[in-house]
BALO-292791 format. One line per field, with one value per residue (C-alpha): x, y, z. Coordinates in steps of 0.02 Angstrom, whole numbers, plus 50000, padded with zeros to 5 digits. Example, Ala and Ser with C-alpha at 12.3 -4.5 7.8 and 13.67 -1.06 7.14 Angstrom:
X = c(50615;50684);
Y = c(49775;49947);
Z = c(50390;50357);
END
This chain:
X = c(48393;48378;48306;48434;48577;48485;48480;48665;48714;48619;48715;48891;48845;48779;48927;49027;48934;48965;49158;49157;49114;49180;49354;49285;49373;49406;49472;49542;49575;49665;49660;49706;49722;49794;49691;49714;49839;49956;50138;50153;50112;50073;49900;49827;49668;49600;49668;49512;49425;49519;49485;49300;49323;49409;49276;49138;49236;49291;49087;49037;49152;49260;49119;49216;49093;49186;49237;49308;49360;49474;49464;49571;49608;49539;49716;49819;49980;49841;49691;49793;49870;49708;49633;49751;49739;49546;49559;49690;49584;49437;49523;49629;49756;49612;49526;49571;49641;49655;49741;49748;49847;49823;49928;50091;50258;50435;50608;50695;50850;50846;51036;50964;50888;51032;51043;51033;50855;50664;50496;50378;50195;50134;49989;49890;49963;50144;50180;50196;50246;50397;50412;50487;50330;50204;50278;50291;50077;50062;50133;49976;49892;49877;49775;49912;49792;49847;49868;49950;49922;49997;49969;50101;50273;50431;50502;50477;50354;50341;50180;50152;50024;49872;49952;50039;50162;50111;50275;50341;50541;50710;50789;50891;51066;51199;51284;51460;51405;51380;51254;51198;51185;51008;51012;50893;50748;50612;50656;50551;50641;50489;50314;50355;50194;50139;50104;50145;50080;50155;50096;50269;50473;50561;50642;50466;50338;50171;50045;49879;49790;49653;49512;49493;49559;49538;49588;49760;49825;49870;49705;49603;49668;49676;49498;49449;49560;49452;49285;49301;49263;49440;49548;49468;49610;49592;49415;49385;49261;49400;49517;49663;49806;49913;49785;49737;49915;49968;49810;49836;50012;50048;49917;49965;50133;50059;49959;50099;50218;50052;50090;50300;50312;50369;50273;50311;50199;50282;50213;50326;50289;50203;50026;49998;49808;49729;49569;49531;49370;49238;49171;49273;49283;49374;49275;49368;49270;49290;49432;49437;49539;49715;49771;49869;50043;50127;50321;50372;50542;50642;50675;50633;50644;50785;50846;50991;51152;51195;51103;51168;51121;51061;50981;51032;50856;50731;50606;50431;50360;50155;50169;50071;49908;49877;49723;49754;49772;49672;49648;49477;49491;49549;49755;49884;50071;50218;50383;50544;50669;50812;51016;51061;51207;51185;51376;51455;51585;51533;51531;51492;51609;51556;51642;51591;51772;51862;51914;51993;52107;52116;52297;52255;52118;52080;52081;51861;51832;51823;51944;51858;51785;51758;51790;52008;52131;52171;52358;52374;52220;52323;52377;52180;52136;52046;51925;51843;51663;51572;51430;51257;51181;51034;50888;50716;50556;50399;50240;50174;50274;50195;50293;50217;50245;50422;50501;50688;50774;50943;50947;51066;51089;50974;50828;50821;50800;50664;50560;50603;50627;50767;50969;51043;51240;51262;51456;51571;51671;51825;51826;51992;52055;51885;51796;51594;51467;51358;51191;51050;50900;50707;50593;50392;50293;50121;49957;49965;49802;49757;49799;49945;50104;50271;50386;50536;50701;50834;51003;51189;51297;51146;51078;50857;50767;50601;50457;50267;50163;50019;49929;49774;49646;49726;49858;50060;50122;50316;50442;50602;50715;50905;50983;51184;51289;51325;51440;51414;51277;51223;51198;51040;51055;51009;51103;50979;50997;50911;50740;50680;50605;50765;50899;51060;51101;51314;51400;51505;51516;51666;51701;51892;51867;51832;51889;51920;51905;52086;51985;51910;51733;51668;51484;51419;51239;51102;50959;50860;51002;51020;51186;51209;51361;51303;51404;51505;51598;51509;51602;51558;51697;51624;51631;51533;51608;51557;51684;51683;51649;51775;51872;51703;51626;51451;51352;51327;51426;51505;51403;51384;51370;51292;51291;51127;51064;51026;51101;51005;51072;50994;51110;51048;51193;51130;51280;51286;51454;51628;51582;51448;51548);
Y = c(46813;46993;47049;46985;47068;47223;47212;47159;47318;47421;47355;47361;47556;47599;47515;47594;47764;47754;47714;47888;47996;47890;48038;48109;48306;48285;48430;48408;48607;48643;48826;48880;49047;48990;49052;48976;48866;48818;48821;49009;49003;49176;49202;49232;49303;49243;49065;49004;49124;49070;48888;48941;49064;48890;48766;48883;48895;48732;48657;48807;48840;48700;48585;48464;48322;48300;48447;48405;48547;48553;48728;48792;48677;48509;48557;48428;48319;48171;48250;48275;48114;48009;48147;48076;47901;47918;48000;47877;47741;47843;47895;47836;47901;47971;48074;48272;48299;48449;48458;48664;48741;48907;48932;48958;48923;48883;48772;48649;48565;48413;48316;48214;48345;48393;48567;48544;48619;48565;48661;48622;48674;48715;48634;48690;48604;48497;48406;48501;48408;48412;48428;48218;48170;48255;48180;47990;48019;48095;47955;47836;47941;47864;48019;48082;48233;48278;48461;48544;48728;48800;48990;49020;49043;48981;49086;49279;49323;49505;49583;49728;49869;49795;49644;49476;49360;49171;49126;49100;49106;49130;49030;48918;48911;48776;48818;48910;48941;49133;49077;48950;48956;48872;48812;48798;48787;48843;48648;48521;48382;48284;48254;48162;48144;48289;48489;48578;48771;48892;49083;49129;49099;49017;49174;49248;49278;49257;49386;49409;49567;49662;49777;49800;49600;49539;49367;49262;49402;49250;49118;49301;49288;49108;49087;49213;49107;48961;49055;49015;49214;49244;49087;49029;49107;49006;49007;48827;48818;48736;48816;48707;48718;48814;48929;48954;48999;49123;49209;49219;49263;49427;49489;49429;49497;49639;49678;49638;49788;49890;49830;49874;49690;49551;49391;49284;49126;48974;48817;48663;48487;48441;48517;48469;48472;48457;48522;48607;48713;48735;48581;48396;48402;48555;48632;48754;48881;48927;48953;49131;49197;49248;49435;49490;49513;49646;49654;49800;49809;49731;49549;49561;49392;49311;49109;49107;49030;48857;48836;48701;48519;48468;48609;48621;48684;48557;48562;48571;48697;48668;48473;48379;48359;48564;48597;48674;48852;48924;49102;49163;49333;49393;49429;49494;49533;49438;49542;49436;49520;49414;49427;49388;49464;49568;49545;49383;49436;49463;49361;49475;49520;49495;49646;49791;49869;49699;49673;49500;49498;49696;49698;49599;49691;49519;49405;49386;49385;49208;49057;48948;49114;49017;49199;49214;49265;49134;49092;49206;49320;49471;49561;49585;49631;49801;49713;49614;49691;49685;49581;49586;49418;49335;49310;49199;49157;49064;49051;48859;48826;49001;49139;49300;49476;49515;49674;49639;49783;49798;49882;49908;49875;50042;50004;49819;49875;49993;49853;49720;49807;49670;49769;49650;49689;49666;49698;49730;49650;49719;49719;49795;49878;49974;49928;49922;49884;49740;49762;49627;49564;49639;49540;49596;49469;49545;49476;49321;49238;49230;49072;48968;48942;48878;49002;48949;49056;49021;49119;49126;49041;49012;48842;48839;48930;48871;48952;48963;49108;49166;49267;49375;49468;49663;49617;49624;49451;49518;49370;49394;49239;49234;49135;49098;49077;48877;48801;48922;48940;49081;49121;49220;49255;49347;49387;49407;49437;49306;49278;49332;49501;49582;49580;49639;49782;49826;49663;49596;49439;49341;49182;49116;48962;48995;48880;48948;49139;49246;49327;49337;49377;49505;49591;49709;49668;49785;49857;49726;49615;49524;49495;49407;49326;49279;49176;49081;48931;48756;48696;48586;48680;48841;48932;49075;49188;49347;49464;49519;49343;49260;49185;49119;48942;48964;48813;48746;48871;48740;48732;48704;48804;48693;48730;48830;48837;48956;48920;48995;49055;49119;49161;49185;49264;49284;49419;49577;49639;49586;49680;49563;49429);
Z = c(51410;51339;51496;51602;51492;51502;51691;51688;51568;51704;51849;51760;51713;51885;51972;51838;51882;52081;52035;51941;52076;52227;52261;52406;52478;52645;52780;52959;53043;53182;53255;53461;53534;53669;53807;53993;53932;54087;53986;53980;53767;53714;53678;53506;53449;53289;53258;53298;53203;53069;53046;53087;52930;52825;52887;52798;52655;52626;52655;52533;52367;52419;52420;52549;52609;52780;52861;53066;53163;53312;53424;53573;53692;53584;53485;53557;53476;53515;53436;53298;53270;53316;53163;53039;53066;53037;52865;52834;52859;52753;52624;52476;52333;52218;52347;52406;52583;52673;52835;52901;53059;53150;53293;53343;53260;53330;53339;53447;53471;53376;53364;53213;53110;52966;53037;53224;53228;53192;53156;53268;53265;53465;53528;53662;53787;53776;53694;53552;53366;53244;53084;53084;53195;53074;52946;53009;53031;52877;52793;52826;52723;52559;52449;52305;52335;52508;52546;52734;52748;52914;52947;53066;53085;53148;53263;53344;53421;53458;53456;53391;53388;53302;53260;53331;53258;53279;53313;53506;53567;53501;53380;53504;53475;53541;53713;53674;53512;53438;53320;53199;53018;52944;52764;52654;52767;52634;52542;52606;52709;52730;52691;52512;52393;52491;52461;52589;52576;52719;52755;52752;52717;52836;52899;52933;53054;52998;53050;53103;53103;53214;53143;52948;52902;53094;53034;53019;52830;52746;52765;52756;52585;52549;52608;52455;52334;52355;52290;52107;52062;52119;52116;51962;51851;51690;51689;51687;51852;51965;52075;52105;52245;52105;52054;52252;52324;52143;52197;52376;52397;52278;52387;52572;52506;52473;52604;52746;52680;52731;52902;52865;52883;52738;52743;52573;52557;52506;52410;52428;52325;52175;52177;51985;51951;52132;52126;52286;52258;52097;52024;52009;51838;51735;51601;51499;51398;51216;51155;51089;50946;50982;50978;50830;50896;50856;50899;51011;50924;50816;50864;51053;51102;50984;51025;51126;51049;51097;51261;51373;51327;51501;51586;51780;51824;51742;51869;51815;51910;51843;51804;51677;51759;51791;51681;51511;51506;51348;51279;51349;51330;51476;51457;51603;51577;51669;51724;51749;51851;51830;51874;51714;51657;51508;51435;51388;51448;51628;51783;51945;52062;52232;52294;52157;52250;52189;52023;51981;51825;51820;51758;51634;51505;51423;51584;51637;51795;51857;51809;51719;51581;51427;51347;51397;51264;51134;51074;50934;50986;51053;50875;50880;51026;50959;50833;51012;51051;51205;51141;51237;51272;51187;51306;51254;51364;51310;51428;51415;51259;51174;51122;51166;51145;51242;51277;51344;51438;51520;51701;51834;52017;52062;51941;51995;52173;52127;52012;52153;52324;52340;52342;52249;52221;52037;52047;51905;51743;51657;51457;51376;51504;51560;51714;51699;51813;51748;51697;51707;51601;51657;51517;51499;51414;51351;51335;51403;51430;51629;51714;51787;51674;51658;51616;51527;51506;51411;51404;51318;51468;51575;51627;51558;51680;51730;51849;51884;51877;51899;51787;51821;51703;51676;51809;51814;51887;51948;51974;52046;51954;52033;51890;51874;51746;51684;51824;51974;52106;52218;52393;52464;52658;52799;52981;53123;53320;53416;53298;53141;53203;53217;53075;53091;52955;52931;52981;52885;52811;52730;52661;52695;52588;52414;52290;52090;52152;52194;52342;52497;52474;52583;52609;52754;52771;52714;52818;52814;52858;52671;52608;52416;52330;52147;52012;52143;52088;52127;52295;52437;52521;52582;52748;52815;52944;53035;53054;53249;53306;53182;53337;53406;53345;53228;53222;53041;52956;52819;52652;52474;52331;52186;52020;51935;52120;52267;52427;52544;52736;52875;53016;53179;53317;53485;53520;53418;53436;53520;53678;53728;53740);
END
């Protein structure tokens, strides 16, 4: 009887054993240059190089055990559904999944899609697949684990010396339309349960470079992420999909203004804890003893007073099942460049020439300023104060070393490379240009963190970064004030290669604001309205086609958010009509 429990403990364990290690890391690539194909695609060079370059890889520090690789003209809308159905059937929620893309990049007409248009990744051959089609295959697949990483872009397409865009065609815009207004195309619209991670913004080409790199920039890079001696940022001998892309973009980012081109990676769903290279299982090492902090001044990172209840950004950026981030002795420094206002008293102008309230020295701009005179208040009106706002960040519920400094419109461009038009406030009579909040954060231990900012007037503010041994993680954050939203846009002429610098844009319906906001668009074609009013009622025109129709061109500002616009005209001034 012993010997038969024995035998039955045995079996229990070993099926108990097999059940531990049955998540299997599977990859499906995709990669086409294009070449002989018989509906006039441009040719590429190193797409197949590329997936070649991730198949390695994947079998190597990713430690994948089925690997299936699709080259040239094998990449067909078939192939690539018939691919998905098998891992589906393979597969289930508790194992990895990797699908990967190299190749071309576009839109089409779609009447269903909520903005008239659809992404659509090329195949060799038509018929080529939308965004909607991906996504009804994708949804077979049952892995919580499941990962899409395309490395190529949506539109554009013109090559350049030493490099290529993998993006083919104009944006296509409506017949007797001027243009068409895309929002928020960065926000995922499908693929739910899934991570999506793209090579760039959806208003940018994605490159791929000849010579030194001679690979796709951004899967040179993200193939180096996945070796644990670079992606392995908290030292725990995984590299996860968080730790991969932090790695991988400040330095495809990098590497593209090189080439005087901007190429932004995006990550899009909840990547929490997916393991995508090192071992299965994380194992952090030792925890070592914390630095002696040592404030840089007096008080430099004070609690705000009274922030809001209900935060309007709650998001959790790193989500519960990210490994633990511990101090192993290697430390990096964050930089937050935010547009928060540094006076209480301030909400920004859109126009820095427009002043609302100015005849009044205690009207703030804006209508709904909790900060307007008081019955009784004007006897003492010269005891009121300007008072700065209280600003607070903690790094994965730490508090570390912060240094908080107050810059204006210039200096923010030259830590950010972004113009961002700060505006103006009137206090007492006396018109000031508004200042916003750069915050340093010092010797943080290396890793991937949620960032948490909190802010008199300003909704909690929460981001991931990054953080790298003796490196500065820099994070733009566009935050507005309690009850209003922004807008982040861009005008460009036919594709995303060529933006339109000087035109001016102008909003006739804006509710809660005695203006008309106006803005001429920068050289690189950006144009910014921050602190707007929350409104479902907005509408974007362009001066010297105001008489002609733009597709899309209604929106909504929502409050604590970014709206973001990318208009696309395919007429560039009143004489080409």
């Amino acid at each position: 009887m012993l010997t038969k429990l024995r035998w039955l403990v045995m079996v229990v364990g070993l099926f108990a054993a097999l059940g531990s290690v049955q998540a299997k890391r599977v990859a499906v690539l995709f990669g086409s240059n294009y070449t002989g194909n018989s509906a006039g695609i441009p040719p590429l060079e190193l797409c197949e190089k590329d997936a070649a370059l991730m198949e390695k890889t994947l079998k190597s520090h990713g430690r994948f055990d089925d690997v299936k690789v699709y080259l040239g003209r094998m990449v067909t809308a078939n192939n690539v559904e018939k691919a998905i159905e098998e891992v589906a059937n393979e597969t289930d929620e508790d194992d990895t999944v990797v699908f990967y893309f190299s190749g071309h990049g576009t839109y089409q007409r779609n009447k269903d899609a909520p903005d008239g248009l659809d992404n659509v990744i090329v195949m060799f051959n038509r018929p080529h697949i939308s965004e909607l089609q991906l996504n009804e295959w994708l949804e077979e697949v049952e892995s919580t684990k499941t990962v899409f990483v395309f490395d190529c872009c949506h539109a554009g397409g013109i090559g350049r010396q030493n490099k290529k865009q993998r993006g083919t065609g104009d944006v296509p815009v409506g017949d007797g339309s001027s243009g068409i207004v895309l929002q928020n195309r960065n926000a995922s619209r499908y693929f739910d349960n899934k991570v999506v991670v793209a090579s760039s913004d959806a208003n940018e080409t994605s490159i791929e470079i000849r010579g030194g790199i001679n690979q796709g920039i951004f899967t040179y890079y993200f193939a180096q992420s996945l070796n644990p001696a670079n992606g392995d940022l908290n030292k725990d001998r995984t590299v996860t999909i968080f730790e991969a892309f932090e790695w991988t973009s400040k330095r495809v980012t990098s590497s593209a203004k090189q080439y005087n081109h901007k190429q932004t990676p995006q990550l899009i769903g909840d990547g929490s804890g997916i393991q995508i290279a090192g071992e299965f299982k994380p194992s952090p090492p030792a925890p070592q003893p914390g630095p002696e902090v040592v404030d840089p001044q007096p008080n430099p990172n004070p609690s705000p007073v009274g922030p809001p209840p209900n935060p309007v950004d709650p998001v959790d950026p790193v989500g519960p099942t990210e490994p633990e981030v511990v101090n192993h002795g290697e430390q990096g420094q964050i930089v937050l460049a935010t547009t928060i206002l540094k006076s209480k008293y301030a909400v920004s102008s859109m126009n820095p020439n427009d002043i609302i309230g100015e005849n009044d020295p205690h009207k703030i701009i804006g209508e709904t300023s909790p900060y307007k005179r008081k019955p009784g208040e004007g006897q003492n009106r010269e005891k009121r104060k300007d008072e700065d706002r209280l600003v607070k960040a903690t790094v994965s519920g730490e508090e570390f070393p912060v240094k908080l400094q107050w810059v204006n419109e210039y200096q923010l461009r030259q830590i950010t490379g972004e113009q961002i038009p700060l505006g103006v406030y009137s206090f007492q009579g006396v018109v000031k240009r508004n200042q916003v909040a750069i915050i340093t954060i010092s010797k943080v231990p290396a890793g991937v963190h949620e960032v948490i900012i909190e802010a008199d007037g300003y909704p909690v503010l929460k981001r991931r970064v990054g953080v790298e041994k003796n490196q500065v993680s820099k994070e733009l954050v566009v935050a507005s004030i309690t009850g209003r939203g922004s807008i982040e846009g861009k005008v460009f002429y036919k594709n995303f290669e060529q933006p339109m610098a000087g035109h001016e844009i102008w909003m006739p319906t804006v509710t809660g604001v005695n203006q008309i906001h106006k803005f001429k668009t920068l050289s690189d074609g950006s144009f910014w309205f921050l602190n707007l009013p929350a409104s479902a009622n907005y509408q974007l025109m362009v001066s010297f086609l105001e008489n002609s129709p733009i597709e899309n061109n209604r929106f909504e500002v929502r409050p604590g958010g970014i709206t973001k616009l990318d208009v696309v005209l395919n007429r560039k001034s009143v004489r080409d009509r």
